[in-house]
N, C-alpha and C positions, 0 to 999 in steps of 0.2 A: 281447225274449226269444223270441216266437216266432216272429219272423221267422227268429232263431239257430237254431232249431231245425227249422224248415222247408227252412232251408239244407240242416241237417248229413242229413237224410233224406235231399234230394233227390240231395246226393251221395255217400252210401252206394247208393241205389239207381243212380246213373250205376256208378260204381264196380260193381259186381256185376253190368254187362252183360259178355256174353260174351269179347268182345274185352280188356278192363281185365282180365280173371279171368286168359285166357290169358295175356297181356303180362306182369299180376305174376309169375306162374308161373317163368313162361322165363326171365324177369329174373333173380328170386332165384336159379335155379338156377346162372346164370350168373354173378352177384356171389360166390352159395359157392366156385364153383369159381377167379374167380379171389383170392378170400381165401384159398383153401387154399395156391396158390401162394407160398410165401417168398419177398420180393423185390419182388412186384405189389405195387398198396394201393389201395382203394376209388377213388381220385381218377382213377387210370387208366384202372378198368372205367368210371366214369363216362362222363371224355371221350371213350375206345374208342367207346362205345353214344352218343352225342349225334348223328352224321352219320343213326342209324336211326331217331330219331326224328321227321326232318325232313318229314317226308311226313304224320306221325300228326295226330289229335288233339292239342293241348297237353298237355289230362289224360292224355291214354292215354302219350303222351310221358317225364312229370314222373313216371307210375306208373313206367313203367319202368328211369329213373333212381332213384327213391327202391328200387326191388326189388333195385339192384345195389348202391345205396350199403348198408343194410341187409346184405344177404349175407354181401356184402365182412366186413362187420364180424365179424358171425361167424364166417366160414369161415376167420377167419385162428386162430380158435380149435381149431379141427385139427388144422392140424401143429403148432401152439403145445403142444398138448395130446400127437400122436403121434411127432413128431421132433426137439419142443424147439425148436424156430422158428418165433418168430411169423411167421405169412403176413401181418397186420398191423401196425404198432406199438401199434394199440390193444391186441392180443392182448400184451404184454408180459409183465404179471401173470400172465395166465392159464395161461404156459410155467410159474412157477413149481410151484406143486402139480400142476397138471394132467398134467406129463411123470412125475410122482412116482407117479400114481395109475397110470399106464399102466404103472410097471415092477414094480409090483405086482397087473398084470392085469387091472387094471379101466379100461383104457381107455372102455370101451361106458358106464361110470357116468360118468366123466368129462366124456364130452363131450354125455352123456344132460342133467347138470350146465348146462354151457355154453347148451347150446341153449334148453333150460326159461329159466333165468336171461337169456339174450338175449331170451324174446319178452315175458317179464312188464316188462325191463327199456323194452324198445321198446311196448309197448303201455301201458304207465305212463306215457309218455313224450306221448305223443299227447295226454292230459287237459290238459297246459301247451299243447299246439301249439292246439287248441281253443279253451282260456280267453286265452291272453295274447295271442294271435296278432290278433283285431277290435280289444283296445282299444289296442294299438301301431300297429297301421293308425290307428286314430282321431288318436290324435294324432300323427302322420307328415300329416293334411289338413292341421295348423295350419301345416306348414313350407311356407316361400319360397323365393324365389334365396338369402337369405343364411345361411339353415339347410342348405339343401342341400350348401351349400359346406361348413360345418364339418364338417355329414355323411360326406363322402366323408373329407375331409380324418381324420377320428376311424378312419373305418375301416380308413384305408393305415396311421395310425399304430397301431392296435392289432393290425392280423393280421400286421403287417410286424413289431413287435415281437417278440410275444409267442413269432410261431411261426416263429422262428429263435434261434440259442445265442446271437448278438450283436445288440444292438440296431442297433449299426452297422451290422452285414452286411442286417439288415435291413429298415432305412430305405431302405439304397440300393437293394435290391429293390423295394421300390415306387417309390422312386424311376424305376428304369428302365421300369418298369413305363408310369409317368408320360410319361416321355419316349418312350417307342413309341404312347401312347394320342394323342401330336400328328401323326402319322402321315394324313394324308385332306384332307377339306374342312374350311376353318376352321368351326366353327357359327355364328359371327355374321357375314362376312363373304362367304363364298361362296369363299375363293379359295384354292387346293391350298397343301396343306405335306408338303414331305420327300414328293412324292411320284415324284420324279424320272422324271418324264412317262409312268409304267407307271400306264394310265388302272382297274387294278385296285384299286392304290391310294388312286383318287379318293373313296372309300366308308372309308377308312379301313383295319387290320388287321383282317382276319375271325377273329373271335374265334374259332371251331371249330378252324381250321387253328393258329392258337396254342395252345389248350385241349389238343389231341390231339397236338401237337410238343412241351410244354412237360413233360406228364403221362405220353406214351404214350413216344411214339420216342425220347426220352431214356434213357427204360427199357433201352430197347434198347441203346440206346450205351452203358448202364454194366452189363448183363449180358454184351455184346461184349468190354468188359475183363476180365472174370474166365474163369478156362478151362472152358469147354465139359465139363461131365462130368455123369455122371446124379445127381440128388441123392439125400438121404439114403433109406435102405430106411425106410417107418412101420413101425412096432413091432405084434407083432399084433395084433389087435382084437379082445378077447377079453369075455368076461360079459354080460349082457343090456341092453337097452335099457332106459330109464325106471327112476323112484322110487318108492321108496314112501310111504308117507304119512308116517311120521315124520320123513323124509331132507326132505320138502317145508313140516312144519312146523318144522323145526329153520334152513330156507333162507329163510325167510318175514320173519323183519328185516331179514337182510341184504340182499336184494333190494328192499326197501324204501328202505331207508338210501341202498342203491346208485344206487334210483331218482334221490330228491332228488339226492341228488351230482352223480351226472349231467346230471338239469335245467339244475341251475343253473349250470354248469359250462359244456355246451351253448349256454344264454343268452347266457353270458358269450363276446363274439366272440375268436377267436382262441386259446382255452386246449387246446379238441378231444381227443377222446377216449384220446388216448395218454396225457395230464394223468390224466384221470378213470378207466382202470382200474385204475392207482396208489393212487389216492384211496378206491377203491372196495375195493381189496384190502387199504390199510391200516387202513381203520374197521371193516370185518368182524372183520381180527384183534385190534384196540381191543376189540371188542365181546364177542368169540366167548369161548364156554364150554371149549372146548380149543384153547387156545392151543399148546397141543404138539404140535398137528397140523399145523402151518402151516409151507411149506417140507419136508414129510414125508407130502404129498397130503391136502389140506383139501379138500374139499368147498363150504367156506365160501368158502375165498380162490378160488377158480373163479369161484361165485356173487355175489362181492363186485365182481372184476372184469366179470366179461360183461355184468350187468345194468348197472352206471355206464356201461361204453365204448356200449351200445345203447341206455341213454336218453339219450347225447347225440344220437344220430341229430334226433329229435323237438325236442329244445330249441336246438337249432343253426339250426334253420329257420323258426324264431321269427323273428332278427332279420334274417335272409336274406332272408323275403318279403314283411314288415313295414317294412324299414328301406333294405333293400340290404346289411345288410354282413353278409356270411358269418358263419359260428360257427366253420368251419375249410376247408381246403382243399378240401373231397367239395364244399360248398355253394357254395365259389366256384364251383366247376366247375357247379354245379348252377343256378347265376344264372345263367352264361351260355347256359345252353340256354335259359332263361325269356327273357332279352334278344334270342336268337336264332329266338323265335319271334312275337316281339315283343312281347311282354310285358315289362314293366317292374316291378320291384319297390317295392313300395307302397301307397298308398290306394286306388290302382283294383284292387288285385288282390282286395278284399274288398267293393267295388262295382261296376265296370261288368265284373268278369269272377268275379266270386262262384262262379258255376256251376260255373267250371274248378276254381278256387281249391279250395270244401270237394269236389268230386269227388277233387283228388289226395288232402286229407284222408282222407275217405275208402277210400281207395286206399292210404292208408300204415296205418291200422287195420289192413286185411285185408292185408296183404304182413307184418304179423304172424307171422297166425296161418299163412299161404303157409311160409313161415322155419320155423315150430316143425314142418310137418308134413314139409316139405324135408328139414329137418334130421333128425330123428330116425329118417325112414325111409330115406334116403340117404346119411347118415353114414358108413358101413362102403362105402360105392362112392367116395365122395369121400373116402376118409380114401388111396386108391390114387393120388390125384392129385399128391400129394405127389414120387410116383414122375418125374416130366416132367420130361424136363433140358431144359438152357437151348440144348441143339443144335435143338428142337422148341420152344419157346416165343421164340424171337430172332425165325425167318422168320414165322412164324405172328402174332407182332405185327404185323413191322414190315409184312407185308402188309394187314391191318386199317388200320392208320397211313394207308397209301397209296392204300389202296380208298375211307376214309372221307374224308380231305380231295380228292380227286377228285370223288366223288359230287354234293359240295355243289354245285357250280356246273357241274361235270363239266370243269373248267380244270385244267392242267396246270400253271397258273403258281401256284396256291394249293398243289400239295403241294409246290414249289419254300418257297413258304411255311412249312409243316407243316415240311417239315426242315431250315429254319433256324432254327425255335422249338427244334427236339428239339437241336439241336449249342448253342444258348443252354441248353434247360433240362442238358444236360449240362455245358458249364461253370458254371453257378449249381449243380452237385451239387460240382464238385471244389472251388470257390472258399466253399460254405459259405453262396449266397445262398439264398432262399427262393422255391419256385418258385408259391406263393399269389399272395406277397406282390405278384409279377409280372403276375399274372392280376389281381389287385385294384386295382395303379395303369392296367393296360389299360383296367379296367370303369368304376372308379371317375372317372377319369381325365375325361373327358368331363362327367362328372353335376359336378365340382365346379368344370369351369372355365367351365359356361355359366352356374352359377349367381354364381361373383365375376363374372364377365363383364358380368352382366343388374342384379346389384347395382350394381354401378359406373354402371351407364350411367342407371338408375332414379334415381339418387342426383348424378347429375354429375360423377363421379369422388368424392364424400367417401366416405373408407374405415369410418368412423363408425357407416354402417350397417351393416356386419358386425356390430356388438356392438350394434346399438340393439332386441332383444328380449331377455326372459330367457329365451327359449329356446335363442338364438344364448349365451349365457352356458352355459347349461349343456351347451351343445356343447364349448365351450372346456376346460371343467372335464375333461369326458368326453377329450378329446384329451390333455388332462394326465397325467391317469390311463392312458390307452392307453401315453404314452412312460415311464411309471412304471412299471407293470406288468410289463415283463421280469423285474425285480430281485424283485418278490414271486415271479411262476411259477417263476424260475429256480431260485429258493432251496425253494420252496415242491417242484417235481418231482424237484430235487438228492437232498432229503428223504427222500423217498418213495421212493427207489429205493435207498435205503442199508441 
């Protein structure tokens, strides 16, 4: 215990150097903004900012990803709130009342609402990333080659599942996923595959340049389909900032309630916070004292949402850092910047790089409280963002697209790369596949075939030892549950939105 807490000082105190202060700053401001954007989604701003962290720190890095992912989440609570469109899917709920309260002039409480509700939500969130985050590293030392394997293999099955409409469309997303991640030098043998003598190859698919094609310039290609026009006018912004005491003890279960929701929800890989502002908005109204306000600018159903969709931020990166397998899309995106700086997700990431480790912790604490002051005082500037049509947001991306896979290597032949991910992640948008699920058979992809690989060969070929721990058992089980899973969320988000 006190070495745990020796830790968590040392990186609250890295965290609160100059540089981490400013990076979350900038971050966040730049996640809000582009959550305010209808259409963007946290995974984008993600991969967008991954080429700038390459120079940094790890921590100062990982802060500044967590400050976009974070924002993002937020800021789609905005227009969700001023124009009736979510900027993010997790914002869903929150267009409900939120737009309701705005056409009766209280915008300013509304999204005063959101914001409060988003930091208690994400800073609640941080006590599970804390507690649960050492002892799932602990037992993640016990796993081998043959846990490893089930490992991966658990992971493509439950974010391939869960987070797509078909379990099919979603298999085969990691599937292909799988099938690009054979792509380089074999691991056990030394000798090139599929790399048809382009020696850029030889290293495999650069994750960045896929991450930013798959998430970014696909974007582009499906704001290029729709017509060029300015979007909607926000609605005024009217009444004052902040609550009052009563508005904050009357908010105080539901943001609670919202918390857990989201936790666990978070934990759980592949359900992600679209799932949990649903969740979040419907146990508030379970709960709530006026029920006749809901759908007619609740207060509640705001705080029920915001707080669930931003403590999944926290409980998402749980098994992300611990395990390797994402909570949802933002964290796939967010592994691969960890892998790209080579860091691996795991037991060393709470031993031989501790330092980094709770510094980002602490670095996701204060990107908090960054958020709540972002927000509330800049709210009425960014609620104008909304105004950006997609004739100013198409070249403005796709130039970032170009600049950032560029930079990496400073190679020409890698954003060659970058826009043959964005023209795949645009047909996986028309066809229905899942563009995670894609990113997680790339990542994953590798971790599970050196581990059957290393089994097999340890063993002599007997397949036997896949299943000869009960840990390997309980990975099985866990994969079971992953291909099961669709039919519970599906039913289960059907629900909630009826």
């Amino acid at each position: 215990m006190p070495d745990s807490l020796n830790l968590i000082a040392m990186g609250f105190m890295h965290a609160l150097s100059p540089v981490n202060l400013l990076a979350m700053f900038l971050a966040t401001v730049v996640g809000i903004v582009i959550g305010c954007l209808p259409g963007l989604s946290a995974a984008m701003g993600v991969a967008l900012l991954l080429p700038v962290t390459f120079g940094m720190d790890p921590a100062t890095g990982l802060i500044i990803l967590g400050g976009v992912y974070c924002g993002a989440i937020f800021g789609g609570s905005i227009s969700a709130i001023l124009i009736h469109t979510p900027g993010t899917p997790a914002s869903a709920a929150t267009a409900i009342d939120g737009y309701q309260l705005t056409l009766q002039g209280k915008a300013a409480k509304a999204i005063s609402v959101a914001c409060i509700a988003s930091f208690f939500g994400g800073l609640l969130s941080c006590i599970s990333l804390y507690s649960f985050s050492p002892l799932l590293a602990q037992l993640a030392m016990k796993f081998k080659s043959p846990e490893y394997f089930w490992l991966s293999l658990f992971g493509l099955t439950i974010i391939a599942g869960v987070s797509s409409e078909s379990m099919l469309k979603g298999l085969m997303s990691g599937f292909l996923g799988l099938l690009l991640s054979t792509v380089g030098m074999d691991p056990m043998e030394g000798v090139p595959r599929f790399t048809f003598d382009y020696s850029i190859l030889d290293s495999g698919i650069n994750t960045t340049c896929a991450l930013i094609g798959l998430f970014s310039m696909s974007q582009v290609l499906i704001l290029a389909e729709k017509s060029i026009a300015k979007r909607a006018k926000p609605a005024a912004f009217t009444g004052r900032i902040g609550l009052t005491g009563k508005e904050i003890r009357r908010l105080s279960p539901t943001v609670v309630r919202s918390w857990i929701i989201g936790n666990l929800v978070g934990i759980l890989p592949g359900a992600g916070a679209s799932i949990a502002c649903f969740m979040g908005y419907n146990e508030a109204k379970r709960f709530s004292k006026h029920k006749e306000e809901f759908g007619h600018g609740s207060i509640e159903g705001i705080a029920g949402s915001e707080a669930a969709n931003n403590a999944v931020t926290g409980g998402s990166l749980i098994p992300t850092l611990t395990l390797g397998i994402p909570g949802e899309s933002v964290t796939a995106v967010l592994m691969g910047g960890l892998i790209i700086h080579g860091l691996q997700p795991g037991p060393e990431l709470f031993t031989t790089y501790a330092n980094m480790t709770y510094t980002f912790f602490g670095g996701f604490v204060l990107i908090q409280f960054c958020m709540l002051a972002v927000g509330l005082f800049g709210c009425k500037g960014f609620a104008q963002i909304a105004r950006l049509s997609d004739a100013i947001l198409i070249p403005a991306i796709f130039l970032l697209c170009v600049v950032g896979s560029y930079a990496i290597h400073n190679n020409y032949q890698e954003v060659v790369i970058m826009l043959l991910f964005g023209f795949l992640g645009w047909l996986s948008h028309k066809f229905g596949l899942n563009q995670a699920a894609i990113v997680l058979g790339l990542i994953l992809g590798p971790i599970g075939e050196k581990g059957l690989r290393r089994a097999l060969m340890l063993s002599d070929g007997d397949p036997s030892i896949l299943v000869s721990t009960p840990l390997c058992w309980m990975l099985v089980g866990l994969c079971v549950f992953g291909l099961l899973s669709p039919l519970l969320m599906g039913r289960m988000g059907h629900g909630l939105k009826k």
